[in-house]
C-alpha atoms as a printed R data frame, in Angstrom:
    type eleno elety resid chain resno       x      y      z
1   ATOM     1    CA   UNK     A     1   0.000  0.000  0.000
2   ATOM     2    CA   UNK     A     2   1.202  3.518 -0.660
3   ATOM     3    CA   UNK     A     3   1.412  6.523  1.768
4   ATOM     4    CA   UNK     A     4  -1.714  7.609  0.834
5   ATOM     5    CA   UNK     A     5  -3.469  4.697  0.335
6   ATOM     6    CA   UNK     A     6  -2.652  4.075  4.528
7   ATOM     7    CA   UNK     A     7  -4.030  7.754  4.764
8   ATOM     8    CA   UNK     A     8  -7.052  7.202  2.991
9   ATOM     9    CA   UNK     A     9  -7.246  4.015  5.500
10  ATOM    10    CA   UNK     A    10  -6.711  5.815  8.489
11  ATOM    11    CA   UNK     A    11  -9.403  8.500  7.317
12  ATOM    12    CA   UNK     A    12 -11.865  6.205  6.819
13  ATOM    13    CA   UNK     A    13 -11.516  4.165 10.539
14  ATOM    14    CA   UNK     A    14 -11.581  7.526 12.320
15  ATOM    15    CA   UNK     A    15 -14.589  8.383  9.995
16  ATOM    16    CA   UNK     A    16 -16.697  5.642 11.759
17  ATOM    17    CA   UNK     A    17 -16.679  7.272 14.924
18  ATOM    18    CA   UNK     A    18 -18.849 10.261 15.419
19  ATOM    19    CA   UNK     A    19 -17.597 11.551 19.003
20  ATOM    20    CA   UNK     A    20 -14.040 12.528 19.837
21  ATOM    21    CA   UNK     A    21 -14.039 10.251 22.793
22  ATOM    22    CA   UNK     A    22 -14.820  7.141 20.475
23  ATOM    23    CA   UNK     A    23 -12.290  8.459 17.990
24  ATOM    24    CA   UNK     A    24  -9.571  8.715 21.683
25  ATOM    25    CA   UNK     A    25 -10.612  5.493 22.779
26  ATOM    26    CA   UNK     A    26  -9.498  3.895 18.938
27  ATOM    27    CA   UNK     A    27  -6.143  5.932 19.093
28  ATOM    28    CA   UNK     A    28  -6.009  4.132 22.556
29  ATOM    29    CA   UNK     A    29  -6.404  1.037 21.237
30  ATOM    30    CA   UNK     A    30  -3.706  1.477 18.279
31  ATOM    31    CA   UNK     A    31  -1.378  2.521 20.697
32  ATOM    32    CA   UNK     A    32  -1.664 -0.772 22.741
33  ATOM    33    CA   UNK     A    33  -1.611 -2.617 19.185
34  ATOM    34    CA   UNK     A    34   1.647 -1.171 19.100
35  ATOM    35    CA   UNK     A    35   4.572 -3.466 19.254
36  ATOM    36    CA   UNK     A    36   6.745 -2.645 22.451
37  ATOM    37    CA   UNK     A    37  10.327 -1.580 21.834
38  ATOM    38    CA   UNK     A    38  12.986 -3.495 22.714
39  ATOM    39    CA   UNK     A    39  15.031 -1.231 25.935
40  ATOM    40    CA   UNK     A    40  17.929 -1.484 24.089
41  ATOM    41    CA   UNK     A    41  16.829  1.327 21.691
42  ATOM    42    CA   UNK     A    42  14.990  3.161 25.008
43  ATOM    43    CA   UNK     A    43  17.945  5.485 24.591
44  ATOM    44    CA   UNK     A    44  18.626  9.109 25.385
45  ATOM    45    CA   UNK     A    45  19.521  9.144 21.185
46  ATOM    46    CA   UNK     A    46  16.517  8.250 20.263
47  ATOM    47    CA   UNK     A    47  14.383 10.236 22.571
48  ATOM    48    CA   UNK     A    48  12.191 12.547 20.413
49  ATOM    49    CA   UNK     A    49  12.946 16.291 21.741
50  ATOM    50    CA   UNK     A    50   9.739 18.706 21.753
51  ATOM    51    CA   UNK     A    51   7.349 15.830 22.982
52  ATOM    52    CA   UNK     A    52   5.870 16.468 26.199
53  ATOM    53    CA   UNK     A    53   6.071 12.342 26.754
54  ATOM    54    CA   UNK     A    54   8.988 10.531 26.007
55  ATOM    55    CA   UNK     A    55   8.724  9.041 23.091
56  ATOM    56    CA   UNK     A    56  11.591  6.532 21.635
57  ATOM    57    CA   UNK     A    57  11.783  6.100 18.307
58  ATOM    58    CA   UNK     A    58  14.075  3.633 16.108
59  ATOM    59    CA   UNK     A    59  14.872  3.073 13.062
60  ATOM    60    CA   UNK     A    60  16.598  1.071 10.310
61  ATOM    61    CA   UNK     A    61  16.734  0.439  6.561
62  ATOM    62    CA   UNK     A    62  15.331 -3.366  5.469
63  ATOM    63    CA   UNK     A    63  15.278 -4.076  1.900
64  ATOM    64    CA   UNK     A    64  15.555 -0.365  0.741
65  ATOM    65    CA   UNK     A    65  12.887  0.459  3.047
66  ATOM    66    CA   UNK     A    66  12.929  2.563  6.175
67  ATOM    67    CA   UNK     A    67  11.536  0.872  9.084
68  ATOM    68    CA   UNK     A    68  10.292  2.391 12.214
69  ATOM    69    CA   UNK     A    69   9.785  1.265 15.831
70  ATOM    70    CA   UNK     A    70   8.325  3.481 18.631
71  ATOM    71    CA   UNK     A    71   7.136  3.570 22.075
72  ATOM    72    CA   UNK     A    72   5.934  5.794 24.390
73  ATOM    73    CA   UNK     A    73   4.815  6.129 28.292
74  ATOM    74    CA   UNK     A    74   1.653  7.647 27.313
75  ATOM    75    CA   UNK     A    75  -1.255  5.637 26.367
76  ATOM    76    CA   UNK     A    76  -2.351  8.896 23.563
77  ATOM    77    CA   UNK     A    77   0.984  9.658 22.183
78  ATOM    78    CA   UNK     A    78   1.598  5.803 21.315
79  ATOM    79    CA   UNK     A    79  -1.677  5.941 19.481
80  ATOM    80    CA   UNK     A    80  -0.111  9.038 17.678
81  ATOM    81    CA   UNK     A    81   3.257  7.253 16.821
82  ATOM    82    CA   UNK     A    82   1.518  3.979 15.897
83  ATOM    83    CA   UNK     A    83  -0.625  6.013 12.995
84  ATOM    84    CA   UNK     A    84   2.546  7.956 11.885
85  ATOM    85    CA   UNK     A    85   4.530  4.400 11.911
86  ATOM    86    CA   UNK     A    86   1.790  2.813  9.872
87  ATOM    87    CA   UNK     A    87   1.737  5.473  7.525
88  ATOM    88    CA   UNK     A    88   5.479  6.011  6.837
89  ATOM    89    CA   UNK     A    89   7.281  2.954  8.000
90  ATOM    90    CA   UNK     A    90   8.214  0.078  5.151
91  ATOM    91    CA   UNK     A    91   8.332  3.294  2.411
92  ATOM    92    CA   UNK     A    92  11.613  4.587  0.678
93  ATOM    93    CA   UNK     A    93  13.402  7.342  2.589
94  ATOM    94    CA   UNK     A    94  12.483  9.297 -1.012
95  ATOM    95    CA   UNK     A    95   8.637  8.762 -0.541
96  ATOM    96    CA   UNK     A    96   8.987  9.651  3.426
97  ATOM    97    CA   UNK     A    97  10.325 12.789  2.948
98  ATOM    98    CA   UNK     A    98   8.005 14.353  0.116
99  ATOM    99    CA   UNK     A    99   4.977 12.553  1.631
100 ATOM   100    CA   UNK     A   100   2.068 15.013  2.772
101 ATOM   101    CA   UNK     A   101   0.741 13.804  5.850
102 ATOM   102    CA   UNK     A   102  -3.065 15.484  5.527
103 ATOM   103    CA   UNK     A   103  -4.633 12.464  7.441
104 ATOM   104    CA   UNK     A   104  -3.667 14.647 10.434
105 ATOM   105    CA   UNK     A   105  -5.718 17.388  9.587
106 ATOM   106    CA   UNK     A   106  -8.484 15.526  7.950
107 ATOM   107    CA   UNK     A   107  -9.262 12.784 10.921
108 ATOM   108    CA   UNK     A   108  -9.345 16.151 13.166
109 ATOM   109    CA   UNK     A   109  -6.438 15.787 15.077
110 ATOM   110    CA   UNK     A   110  -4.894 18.567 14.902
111 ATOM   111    CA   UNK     A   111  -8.133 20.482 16.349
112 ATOM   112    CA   UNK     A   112  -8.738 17.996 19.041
113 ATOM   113    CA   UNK     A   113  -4.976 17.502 20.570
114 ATOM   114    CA   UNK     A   114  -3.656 20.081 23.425
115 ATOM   115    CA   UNK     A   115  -0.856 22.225 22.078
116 ATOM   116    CA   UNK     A   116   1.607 20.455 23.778
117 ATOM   117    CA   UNK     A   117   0.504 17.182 22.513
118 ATOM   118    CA   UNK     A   118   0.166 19.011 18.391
119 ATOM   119    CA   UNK     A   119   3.766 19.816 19.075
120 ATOM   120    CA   UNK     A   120   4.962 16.608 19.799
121 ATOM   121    CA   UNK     A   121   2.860 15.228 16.914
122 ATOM   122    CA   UNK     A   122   5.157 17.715 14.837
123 ATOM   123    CA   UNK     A   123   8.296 16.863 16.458
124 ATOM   124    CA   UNK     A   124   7.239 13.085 15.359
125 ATOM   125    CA   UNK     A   125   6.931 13.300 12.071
126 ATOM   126    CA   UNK     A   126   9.532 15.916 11.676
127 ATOM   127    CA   UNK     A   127  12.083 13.293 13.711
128 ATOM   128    CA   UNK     A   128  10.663 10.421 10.983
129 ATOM   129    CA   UNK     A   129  11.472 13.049  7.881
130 ATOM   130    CA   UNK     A   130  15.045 13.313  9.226
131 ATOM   131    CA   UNK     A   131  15.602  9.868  9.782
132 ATOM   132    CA   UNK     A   132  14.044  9.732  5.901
133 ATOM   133    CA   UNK     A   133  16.784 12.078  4.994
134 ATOM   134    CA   UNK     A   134  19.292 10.778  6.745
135 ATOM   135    CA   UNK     A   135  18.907  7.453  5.117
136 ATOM   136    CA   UNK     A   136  18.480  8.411  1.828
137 ATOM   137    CA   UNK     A   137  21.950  8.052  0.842
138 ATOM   138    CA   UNK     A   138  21.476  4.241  0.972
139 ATOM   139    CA   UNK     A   139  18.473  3.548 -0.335
């Protein structure tokens, strides 16, 4: 599936919920779907800075494709990092970086999150573009 196909996806599940506390309760639930992350990469390094939480998040190249792993202490923010993981991980570092992530805006996130939790949304995906960038060279 492409970027946007998962966006589309995503979209669509959030769709089927007509209250923001059903549509917090699904993040929830994503978040616990979320594979934990082995402590070895719970390092300072790979700490994302600007997230009110700490959030850890990995990752590697596979096959020419950027792979992400994440976890976080807070039940909301792993729900966060699972969506932006689903989205971006097992894609090219050249797709991650020029992908537009409008599944944010259009599942209502951005309107329902505190600013401190919008910020660390940000400082996700802008840590995931990096590591996209970073990588790039060898894809």
């Amino acid at each position: 599936m492409s970027i946007n196909d998962t966006q589309e996806e995503l979209i669509e599940e959030f769709g089927l919920f007509d209250d923001w506390a059903d549509k917090y309760e699904y993040l929830i639930d994503l978040g616990k779907k979320l594979p934990g992350l082995s402590d070895e990469f719970k390092t300072e390094e790979n700490v994302i800075k600007g997230c009110q939480s700490r959030v850890w998040l990995h990752a590697f190249m596979q096959d020419g494709k950027l792979i992400f792993q994440a976890d976080s202490e807070a039940v909301i923010v792993k729900g966060l990092i699972s969506m932006l993981i689903r989205v971006l991980s097992g894609h090219s570092p050249a797709d991650i970086m020029k992908a537009d992530l409008y599944f944010i805006d259009q599942i209502g996130m951005s309107q329902h999150l505190a600013q401190t939790r919008s910020n660390g949304l940000l400082s996700m995906v802008k840590q995931m573009k990096n590591y996209a960038l970073a990588y790039s060279s060898q894809a």
